[in-house]
N, C-alpha and C positions, 0 to 999 in steps of 0.2 A: 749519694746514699741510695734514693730512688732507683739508679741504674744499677747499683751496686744488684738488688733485689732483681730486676728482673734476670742481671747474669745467672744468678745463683735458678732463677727457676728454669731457665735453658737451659743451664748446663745441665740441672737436675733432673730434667725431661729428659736428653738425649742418650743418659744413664738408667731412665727407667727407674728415677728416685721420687718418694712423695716429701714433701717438704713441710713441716711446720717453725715458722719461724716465731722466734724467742725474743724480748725486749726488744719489740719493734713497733714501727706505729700501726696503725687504727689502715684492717682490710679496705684496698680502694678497688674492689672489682675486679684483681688479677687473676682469681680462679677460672672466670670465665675464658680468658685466654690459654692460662695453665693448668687445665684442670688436676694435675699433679701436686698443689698446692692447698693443704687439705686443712688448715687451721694457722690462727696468727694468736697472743698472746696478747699482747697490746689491754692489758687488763692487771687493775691491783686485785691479782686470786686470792688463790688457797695459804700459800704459803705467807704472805701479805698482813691478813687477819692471825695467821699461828704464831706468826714472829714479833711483833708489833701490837704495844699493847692499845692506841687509838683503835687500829685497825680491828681488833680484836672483839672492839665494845662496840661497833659501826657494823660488824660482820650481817649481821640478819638484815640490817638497812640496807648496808651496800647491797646483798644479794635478792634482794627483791626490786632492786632498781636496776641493776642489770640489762635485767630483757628488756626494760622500755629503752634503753640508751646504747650502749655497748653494742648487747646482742642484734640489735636488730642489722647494725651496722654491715655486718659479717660472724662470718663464726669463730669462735670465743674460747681458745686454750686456756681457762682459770683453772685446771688440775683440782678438776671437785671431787666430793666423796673422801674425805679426811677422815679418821676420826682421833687420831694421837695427837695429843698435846705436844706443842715446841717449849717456847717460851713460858709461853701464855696458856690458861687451861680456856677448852673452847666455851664462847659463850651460847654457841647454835645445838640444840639436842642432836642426836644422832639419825633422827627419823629427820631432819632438814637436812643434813648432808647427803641422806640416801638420796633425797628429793632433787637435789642438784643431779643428778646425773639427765634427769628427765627436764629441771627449767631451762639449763643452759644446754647451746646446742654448738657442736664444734664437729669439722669433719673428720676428729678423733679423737675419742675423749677420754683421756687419761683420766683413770684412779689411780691419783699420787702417792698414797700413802704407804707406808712397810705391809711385806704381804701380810704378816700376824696378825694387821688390823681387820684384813677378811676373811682369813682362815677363821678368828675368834667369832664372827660373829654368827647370829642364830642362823638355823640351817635355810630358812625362807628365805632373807634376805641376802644372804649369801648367794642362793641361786639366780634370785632377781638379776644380782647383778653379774654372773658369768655366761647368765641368756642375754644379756641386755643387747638391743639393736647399734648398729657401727651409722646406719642412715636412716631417715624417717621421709616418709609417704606424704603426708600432711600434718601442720599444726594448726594450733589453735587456742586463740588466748580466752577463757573462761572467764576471769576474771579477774581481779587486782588494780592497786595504783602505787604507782613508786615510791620504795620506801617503806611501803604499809602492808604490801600484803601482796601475790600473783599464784594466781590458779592456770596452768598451762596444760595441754591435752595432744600428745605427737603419737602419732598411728602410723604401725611399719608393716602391713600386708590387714591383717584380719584382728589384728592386738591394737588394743587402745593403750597408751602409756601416760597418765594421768600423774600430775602432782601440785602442791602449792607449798607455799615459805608463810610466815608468819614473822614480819620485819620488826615487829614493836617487842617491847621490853615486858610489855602485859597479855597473859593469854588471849588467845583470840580463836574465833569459828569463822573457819572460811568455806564457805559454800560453793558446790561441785551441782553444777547442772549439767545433765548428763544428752541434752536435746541433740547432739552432735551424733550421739548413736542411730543405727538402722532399726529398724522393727523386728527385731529379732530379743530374743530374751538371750541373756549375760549374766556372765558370773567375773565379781569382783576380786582378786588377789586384795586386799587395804593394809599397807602399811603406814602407823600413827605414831602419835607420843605415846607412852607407856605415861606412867607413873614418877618417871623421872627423867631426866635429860640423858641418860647413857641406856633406856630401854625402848626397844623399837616391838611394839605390839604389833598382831597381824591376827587377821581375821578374813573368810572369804564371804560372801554374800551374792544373792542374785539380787539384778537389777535392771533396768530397763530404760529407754528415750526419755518415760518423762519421770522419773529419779530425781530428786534436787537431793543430795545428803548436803547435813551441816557438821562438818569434822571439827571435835575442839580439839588444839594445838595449844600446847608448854609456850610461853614467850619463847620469841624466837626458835619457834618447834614448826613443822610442817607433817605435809603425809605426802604418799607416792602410792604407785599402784599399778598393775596391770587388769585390763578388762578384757575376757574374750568372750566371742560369743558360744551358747552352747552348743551343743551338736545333736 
């Protein structure tokens, strides 16, 4: 089966094809040979938690555990940024789904969901996510621990791409130290929990290096965000 994989990424080089492989195992460093090879799955995603009602009740755990295990492995095909119901109606707000597109990091990262899920949605975070970066410059983990909580911070030129999950069943405030920035003054895109699990509140703000906000988060609620500098 191993050799099966590396056929498929030769033949798929020699065709000028990029390759993400599906129901497979856990990335062993093949991109560096093939760099054509741009994401592996090797993960219970999106569809996992919709279908499945264990998965379902687990979903904000699993996804803040993720990046310490999984992700850090390689890059991570989970098809985030859901927001239609399967089976199961979702237990994660919509502002933690947005937030997925920025914790998890794949070298392409599919929003799985039917397009009406982002056509419908408000006009900000719809944009958020049709600028969204394909690769990132540098990351950085803020904050969090498996399971409970992770604040993440991935920068693609002069844009900071900020977000955090909120893995517990009980609200929670997860704190954004902002020390990672340059000396320069910044203005914040913030997208949060609303009022309830299907409203994604936004707000912009300036802000600065030594900035701490403390964002309160819906159980199993998050926030995301862009920060750029001003001009």
């Amino acid at each position: 089966m191993m050799k099966y994989y590396i056929d498929i990424l030769e033949d798929a080089a020699k065709h000028k094809l990029l390759v993400n492989f599906h129901g497979a195992t856990v990335p062993r460093g093949w991109a560096r040979t093939y760099p054509n090879l741009m994401s592996t799955e090797a993960v219970y995603g999106a569809e996992w938690y919709n279908n499945t009602g264990l998965m379902t009740d687990m979903a904000a755990s699993h996804n803040t555990t993720l990046p310490f295990t999984r992700n850090i492995v390689g890059p991570m095909d989970y098809t985030p940024v859901t927001f239609s119901n399967s089976q199961h109606e979702h237990k994660t707000s919509y502002t933690h789904e947005l937030a997925l597109a920025v914790v998890f990091e794949s070298g392409i990262q599919h929003f799985a969901d039917k397009p009406d899920a982002y056509y419908d949605l408000p006009d900000a975070p719809h944009k958020f996510l049709m600028a969204f970066p394909t690769t990132w410059d540098e990351t950085k983990l803020i904050d969090g621990y498996p399971g409970e909580a992770v604040v993440i911070a991935r920068r693609k030129g002069k844009l900071w791409y900020v977000a955090g999950l909120n893995g517990k069943d009980i609200p929670q405030t997860l704190n954004l130290n902002l020390n990672f920035l340059g000396n320069s003054d910044y203005s914040f895109q913030l997208f949060k929990d609303g009022a309830d699990t299907k409203t994604i509140a936004s707000e912009t703000q300036s802000v600065k290096k030594s900035t701490i906000l403390q964002i309160q988060c819906l159980p199993r609620g998050g926030f995301t965000g862009v920060i750029a500098p001003n001009q």
